[in-house]
N, C-alpha and C positions, 0 to 999 in steps of 0.2 A: 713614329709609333708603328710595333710591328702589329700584322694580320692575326689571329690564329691561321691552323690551317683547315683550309676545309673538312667538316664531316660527312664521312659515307651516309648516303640516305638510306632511311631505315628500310627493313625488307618486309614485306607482309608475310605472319605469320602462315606458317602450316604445316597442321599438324600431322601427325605421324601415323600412318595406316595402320590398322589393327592388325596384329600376326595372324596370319594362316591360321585355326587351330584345325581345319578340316586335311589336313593333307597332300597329299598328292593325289592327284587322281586317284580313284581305282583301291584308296585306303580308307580305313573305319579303326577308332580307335578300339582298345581294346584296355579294359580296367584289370590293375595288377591285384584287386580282389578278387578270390574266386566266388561266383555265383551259385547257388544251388535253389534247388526246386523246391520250393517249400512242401509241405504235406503236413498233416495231421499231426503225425509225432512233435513238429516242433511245436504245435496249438497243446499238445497234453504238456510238455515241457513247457510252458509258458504257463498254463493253469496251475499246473502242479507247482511253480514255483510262488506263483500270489499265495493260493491256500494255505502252503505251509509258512509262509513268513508276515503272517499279516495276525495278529495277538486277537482276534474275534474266532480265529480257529483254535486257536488255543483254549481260551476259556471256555467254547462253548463244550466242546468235545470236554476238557477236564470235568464242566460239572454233568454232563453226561456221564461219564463214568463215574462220580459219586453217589449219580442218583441210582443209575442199576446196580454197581458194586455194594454202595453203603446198604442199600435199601433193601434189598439180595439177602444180607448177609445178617440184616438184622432180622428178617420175615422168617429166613432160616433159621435162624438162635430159636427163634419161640414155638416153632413147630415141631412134631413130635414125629419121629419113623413111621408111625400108623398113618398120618398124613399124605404119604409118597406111594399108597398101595393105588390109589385113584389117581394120581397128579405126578407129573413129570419132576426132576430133579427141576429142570430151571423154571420150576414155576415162581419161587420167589423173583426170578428176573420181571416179570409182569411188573409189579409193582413199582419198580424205580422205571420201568416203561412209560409208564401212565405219565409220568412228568416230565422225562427223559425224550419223549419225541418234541415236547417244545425245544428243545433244543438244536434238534436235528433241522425241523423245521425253518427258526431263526436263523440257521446258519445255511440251509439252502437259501432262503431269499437274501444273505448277505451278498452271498457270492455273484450275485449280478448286480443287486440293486446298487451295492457301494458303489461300483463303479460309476455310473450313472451318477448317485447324488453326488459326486466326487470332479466328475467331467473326466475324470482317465480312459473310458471308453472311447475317446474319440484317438488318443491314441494307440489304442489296441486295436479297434478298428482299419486306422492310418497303419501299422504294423502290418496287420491281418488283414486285408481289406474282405475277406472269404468271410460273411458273418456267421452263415453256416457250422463255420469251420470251428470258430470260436465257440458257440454255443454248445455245438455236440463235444466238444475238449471239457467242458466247465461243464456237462451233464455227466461224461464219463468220469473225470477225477472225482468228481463230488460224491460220487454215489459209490466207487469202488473205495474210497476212505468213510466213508458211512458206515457201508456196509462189513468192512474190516473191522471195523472198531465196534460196532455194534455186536456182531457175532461172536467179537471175542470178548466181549461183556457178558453177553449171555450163556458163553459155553464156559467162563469161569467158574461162575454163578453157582449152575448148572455141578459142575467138578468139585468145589467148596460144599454144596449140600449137600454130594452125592459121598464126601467124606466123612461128614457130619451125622449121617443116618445110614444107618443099615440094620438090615434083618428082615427075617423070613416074608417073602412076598412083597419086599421092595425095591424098588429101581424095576421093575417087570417092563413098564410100560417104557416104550420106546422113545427119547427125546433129544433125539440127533434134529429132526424134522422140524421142531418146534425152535432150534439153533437156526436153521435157516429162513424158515418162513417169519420170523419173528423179527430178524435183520432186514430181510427183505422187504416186509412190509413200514415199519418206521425209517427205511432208507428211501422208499418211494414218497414218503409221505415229504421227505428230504428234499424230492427231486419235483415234487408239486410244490413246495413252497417256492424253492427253483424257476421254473417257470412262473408263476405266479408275478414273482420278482421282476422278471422280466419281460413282461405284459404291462405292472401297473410302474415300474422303474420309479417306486417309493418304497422305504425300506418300510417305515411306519404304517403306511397303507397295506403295504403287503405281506405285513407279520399281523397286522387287526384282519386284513381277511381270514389267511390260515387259522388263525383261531378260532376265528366264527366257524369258517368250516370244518373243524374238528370239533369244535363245542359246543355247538348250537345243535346238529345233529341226536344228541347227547341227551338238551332239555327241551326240545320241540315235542316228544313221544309222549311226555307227560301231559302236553295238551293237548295233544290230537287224538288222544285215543277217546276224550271224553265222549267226542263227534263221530256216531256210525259214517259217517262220510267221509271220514278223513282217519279212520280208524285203523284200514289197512295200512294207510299210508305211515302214518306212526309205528305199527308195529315191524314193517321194511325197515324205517329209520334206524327203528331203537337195536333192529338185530346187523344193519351194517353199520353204524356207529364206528369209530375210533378205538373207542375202549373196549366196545364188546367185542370188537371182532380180534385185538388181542386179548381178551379174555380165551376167546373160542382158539384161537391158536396156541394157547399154554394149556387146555383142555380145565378151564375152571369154568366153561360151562357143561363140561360132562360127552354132551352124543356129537357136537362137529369141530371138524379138525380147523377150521378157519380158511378152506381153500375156496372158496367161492369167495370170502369176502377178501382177500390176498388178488383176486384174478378181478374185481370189479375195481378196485383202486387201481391196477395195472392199465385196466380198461381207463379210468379217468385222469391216471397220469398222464398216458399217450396224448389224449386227449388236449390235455390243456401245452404240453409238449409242441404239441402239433401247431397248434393256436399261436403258441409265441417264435418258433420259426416262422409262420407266416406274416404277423406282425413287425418282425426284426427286418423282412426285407425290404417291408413296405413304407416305414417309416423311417425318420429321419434322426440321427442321434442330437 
């Protein structure tokens, strides 16, 4: 009987040293991507591209422009050339205003709070890590497309009823000014929902404020005036109000242009502005 022949004893294993990846001395790798310095423009380019491709900007702004165009255009049909001796061409713009800034509104508190109800801000954050950066991008796009489309809502308006009516001692009254402050003011109002938004980072919370805060102003005057004690207070209210104060800046209330009330919402938009940078650094997404 034959043997096998003996087998080699086994060897203990071992395993194989991790590759260098640091190099040689005295070397640092170097990524064949190029790097650049982030800044601002690329935070506008980042906002600028949510806003336009997300369908809450779409509709909100389209029935924005139904409400001033349609609303415009039919205030206009029913008014007469003698109408325009005291009143600006785009006074019919007033009117689709009155309902038209809820939409401005809604749509400034969308543009933060979505993101939030949504959890995408953590990677926009993780992107951006600069919150700052992010917030002043999303106040500036917002409010320069507000503002554009509002203005050229009302200088439509404005150009339709200014072809609509003519004759002797009308269109007199100056109403370039009434294009701007009128944009201006329901864009701010835009940029307070805005903040707002991302303070209370609930979309529903913070569309039931803005309203209160535009509407409540509104019907409080009607009770406070009953009260000698609270009587001033009510009639401040009732004259910076929402509505009144573009009333006063389409001059349908006759003696003030609306700049006082234009410079205290500026005042209160900084304001609350202010409030939710502070808040955004401090807190945790």
């Amino acid at each position: 009987m034959t043997t096998p022949p003996p087998q080699p004893a086994p060897q203990a294993y071992a395993p194989q040293s991790a590759p260098n990846w640091q190099g040689a001395p005295g070397t640092s790798y170097t990524s064949p991507i190029p790097v650049t310095r982030t800044h601002l423009g690329h935070a506008l380019a980042s906002e600028w591209t949510k806003i336009k491709s997300v369908r809450s900007t779409v509709w909100t702004l389209g029935i924005f422009l139904f409400l001033v165009l349609g609303g415009g255009l039919l205030v206009s049909a029913q008014t007469e050339d003698l109408n325009y001796r005291d009143l600006p061409f785009t006074f019919p713009a007033f009117i689709g205003l009155l309902l038209g800034q809820i939409c401005l509104i809604t749509l400034g508190v969308l543009v933060t709070s979505s993101e939030y109800g949504t959890g995408m801000i953590r990677t926009t954050f993780t992107a951006s890590p600069q919150r700052y950066r992010v917030f002043a991008a999303k106040i500036l796009v917002f409010f320069t497309v507000s503002f554009i489309v509002s203005a050229g809502s009302i200088l439509l308006v404005g150009l339709l009823t200014a072809s609509m009516h003519s004759g002797p001692g009308v269109g007199d009254l100056s109403w370039g000014g009434t294009v701007f402050k009128g944009a201006l003011y329901v864009s701010l109002l835009g940029v307070l929902g805005l903040a707002v938004g991302s303070m209370l980072r609930h979309s529903a919370g913070a569309i039931t404020a803005m309203l209160g805060l535009v509407l409540l102003p509104s019907i409080l005057p009607v009770f406070l005036v009953i009260s000698r004690s609270t009587q001033k207070l009510g009639e401040k209210m009732q004259e910076y109000n929402a509505i009144n104060s573009l009333a006063k800046i389409f001059g349908a209330d006759g003696g003030s242009s609306g700049g006082s009330q234009v410079w205290l919402l500026v005042g209160v938009t900084a304001a609350a502005v202010a409030g939710a940078f502070v808040l955004l650094e401090r807190r945790d997404v």
